[in-house]
N, C-alpha and C positions, 0 to 999 in steps of 0.2 A: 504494500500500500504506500501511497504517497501520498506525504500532506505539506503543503504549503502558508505559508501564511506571513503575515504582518505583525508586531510586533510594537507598542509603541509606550516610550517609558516617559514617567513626568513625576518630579518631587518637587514639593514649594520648596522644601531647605536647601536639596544640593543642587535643584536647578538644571539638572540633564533632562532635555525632553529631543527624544531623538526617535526615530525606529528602524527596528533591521529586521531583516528578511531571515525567515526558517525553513529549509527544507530537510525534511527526516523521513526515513522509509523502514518502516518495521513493517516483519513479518509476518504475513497470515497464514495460520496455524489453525488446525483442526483441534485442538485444544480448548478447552472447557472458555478461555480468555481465548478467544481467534488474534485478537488484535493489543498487544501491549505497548502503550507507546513509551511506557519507561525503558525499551529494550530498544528504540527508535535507532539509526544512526543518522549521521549527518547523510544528506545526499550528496554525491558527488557532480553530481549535475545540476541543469536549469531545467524549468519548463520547455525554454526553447528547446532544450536537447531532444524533447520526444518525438518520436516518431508515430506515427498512425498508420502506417505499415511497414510490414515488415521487412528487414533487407534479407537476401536472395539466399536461401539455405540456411536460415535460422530457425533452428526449432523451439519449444516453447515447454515450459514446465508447465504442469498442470495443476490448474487452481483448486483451492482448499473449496470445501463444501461452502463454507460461511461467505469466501470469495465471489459466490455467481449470485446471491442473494440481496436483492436492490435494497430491501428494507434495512440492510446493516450499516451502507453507507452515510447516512445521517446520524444512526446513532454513534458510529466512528466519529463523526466531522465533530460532533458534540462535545465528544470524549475526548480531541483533540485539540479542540479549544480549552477546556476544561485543563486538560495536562500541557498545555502552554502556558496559562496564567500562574500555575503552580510551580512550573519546571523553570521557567526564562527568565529568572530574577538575576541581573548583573550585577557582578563585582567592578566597581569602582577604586580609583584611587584618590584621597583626601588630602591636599595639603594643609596643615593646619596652621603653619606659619603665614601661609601666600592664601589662605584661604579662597584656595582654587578646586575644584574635582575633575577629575579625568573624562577624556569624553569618552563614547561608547566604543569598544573595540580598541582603544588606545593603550596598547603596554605599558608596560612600569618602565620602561628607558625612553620610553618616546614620552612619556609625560614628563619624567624627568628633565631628559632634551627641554621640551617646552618650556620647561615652567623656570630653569636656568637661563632660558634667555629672556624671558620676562622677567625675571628677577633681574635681571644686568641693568635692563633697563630703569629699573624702580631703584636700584642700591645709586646707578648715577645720578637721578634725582637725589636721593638722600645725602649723599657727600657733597653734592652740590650746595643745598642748604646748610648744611654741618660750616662748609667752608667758607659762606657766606654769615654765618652767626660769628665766627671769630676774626673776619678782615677789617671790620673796623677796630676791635679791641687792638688787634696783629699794627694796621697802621696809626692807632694813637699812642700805642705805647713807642715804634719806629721813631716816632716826631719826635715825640718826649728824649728818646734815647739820641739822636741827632743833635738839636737843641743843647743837651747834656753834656756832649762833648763840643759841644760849641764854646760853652759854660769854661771846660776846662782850658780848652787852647787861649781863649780870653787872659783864664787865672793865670796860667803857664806863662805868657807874654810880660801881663801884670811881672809876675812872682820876678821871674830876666831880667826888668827893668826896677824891678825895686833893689836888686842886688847888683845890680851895675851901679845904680847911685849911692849906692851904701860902699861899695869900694872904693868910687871916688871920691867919697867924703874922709873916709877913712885913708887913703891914699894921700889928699892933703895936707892931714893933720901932720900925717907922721914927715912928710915933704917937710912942713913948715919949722916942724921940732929940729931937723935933721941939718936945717940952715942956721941954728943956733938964735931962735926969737926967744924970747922969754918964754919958762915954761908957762907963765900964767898969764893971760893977755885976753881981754874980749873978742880978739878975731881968734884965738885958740879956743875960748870957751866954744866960742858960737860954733866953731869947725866942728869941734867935739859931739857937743850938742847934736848937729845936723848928722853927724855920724850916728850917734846912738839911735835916734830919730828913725831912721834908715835901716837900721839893723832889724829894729823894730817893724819894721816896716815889711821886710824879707820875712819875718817869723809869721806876719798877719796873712801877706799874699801864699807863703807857704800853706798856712791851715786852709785857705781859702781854695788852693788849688787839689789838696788831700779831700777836702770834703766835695767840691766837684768831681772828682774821678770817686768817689765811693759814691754819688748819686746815681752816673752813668752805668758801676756795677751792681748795684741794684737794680737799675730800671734792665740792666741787661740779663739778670736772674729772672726778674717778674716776666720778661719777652721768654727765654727759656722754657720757663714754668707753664706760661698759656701755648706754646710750642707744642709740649707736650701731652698739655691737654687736647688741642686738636687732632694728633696724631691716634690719641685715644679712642677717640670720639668716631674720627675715622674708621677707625680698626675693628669699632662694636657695630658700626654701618655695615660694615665687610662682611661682617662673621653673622650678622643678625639675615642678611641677605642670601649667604651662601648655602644650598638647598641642596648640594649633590649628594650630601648624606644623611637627608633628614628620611626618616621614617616614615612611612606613609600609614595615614591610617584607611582601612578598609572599607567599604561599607555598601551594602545590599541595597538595590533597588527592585524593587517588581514593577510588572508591569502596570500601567496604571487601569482604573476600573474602564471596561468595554472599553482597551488599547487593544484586545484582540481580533486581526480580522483574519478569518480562512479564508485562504481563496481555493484552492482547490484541495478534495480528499479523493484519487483514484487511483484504480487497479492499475499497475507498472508491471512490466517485466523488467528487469535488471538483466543485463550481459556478464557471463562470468566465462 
């Protein structure tokens, strides 16, 4: 016997509404059950393939009792419909992370396939924003840190010239000592004076230039620090995206209520 038919699946939650064709040919049997379609096989053929007559020297096995009997045909087609809605429930596959399901007849490496190149797509949106959350932070602290060392080359300059003037003051004095002026004199005080002034001066731009370069290495730790966090952040985008080893979860659909259509239940001879 042969039975044909249509097949059509639909669920609100996973959302596969698809249908596929069935063709199965179990055996009729003089047996108390003529016709069992749990014992069915797939057909290896179409409709088209049949023939309505015969090709030239083929002979014919001979039909079971229940086979020549028109009244069983409907009860068959019944009982065919009947063992379709119960038999042709699909295994699907779930991604739980990409909250996607597999289509019908689609393998576990072709879904796989699939859903890694839509995930590619999705994870470069995702580091796209990722990247875009930390480029302002990234270029205000840059400024800051520019700035900073601007700060220093300033002080550094400063610092040069307050110790060039402090050795020429000091330079003088001792100059002036060394031409035999009096050790004590107002233009000796004042040299003095201007000297220590000066020294003073070298100690101030000194601190001034140590605390500028520890701004610039701070502000260059904190750049580091959000560095790394992006890098992070990156890398949980990556890993949260990547699906080639997630497990799939399984899940049964049947067909949906009157998805079943027979289209045809008839007597075949099969070529062996």
């Amino acid at each position: 016997l042969l039975g044909v038919a249509r097949v059509s699946y639909s669920d609100a939650k996973l959302r596969p509404d698809d249908t596929r064709s069935v063709s199965v040919v179990p055996a009729i049997t003089d047996g108390v059950v003529a016709v069992d379609w749990d014992r069915a096989e797939i057909a290896d053929f179409t409709v088209d393939d049949l023939l309505k007559t015969p090709p030239t020297g083929a002979t014919f096995a001979g039909v079971p009792a229940a086979g020549v009997k028109p009244k069983n045909y409907p009860t068959w087609e019944k009982d065919f419909s009947q063992w379709l809605a119960q038999s042709q429930s699909i295994e699907l596959f779930k991604s739980s992370r990409a909250k996607v399901v597999s289509a019908l007849d689609e393998s576990e490496r072709d879904f796989r396939i699939r859903l890694q190149s839509d995930a590619r797509e999705a994870r470069d949106g995702a580091l796209a924003k990722v990247r875009e959350k930390y480029a302002s932070k990234l270029t205000q602290i840059q400024d800051r840190i520019r700035r900073a060392e601007q700060a220093v080359q300033v002080q550094t300059e400063q610092a040069t010239g307050a110790k060039m003037g402090a050795a020429v003051s000091i330079g003088a004095t001792i100059f002036g000592a060394l031409l035999g002026r009096k050790a004590i004199s107002a233009s000796s005080l004042g040299r003095a004076t201007t000297a220590a002034r000066g020294m003073s001066r070298v100690g101030k731009e000194s601190q001034d230039v140590s605390r500028a370069t520890e701004n610039v290495t701070a502000l260059q730790a904190q750049e580091s620090e959000l560095q790394a966090r992006l890098q992070e952040d990156l890398q949980a985008v990556t890993a949260d995206w990547d699906l080639s080893n997630e497990p799939f979860e399984r899940v049964l659909v049947k067909p949906k209520r009157g998805g079943v259509s027979v289209q045809l239940v008839s007597l075949v001879w099969v070529p062996k």
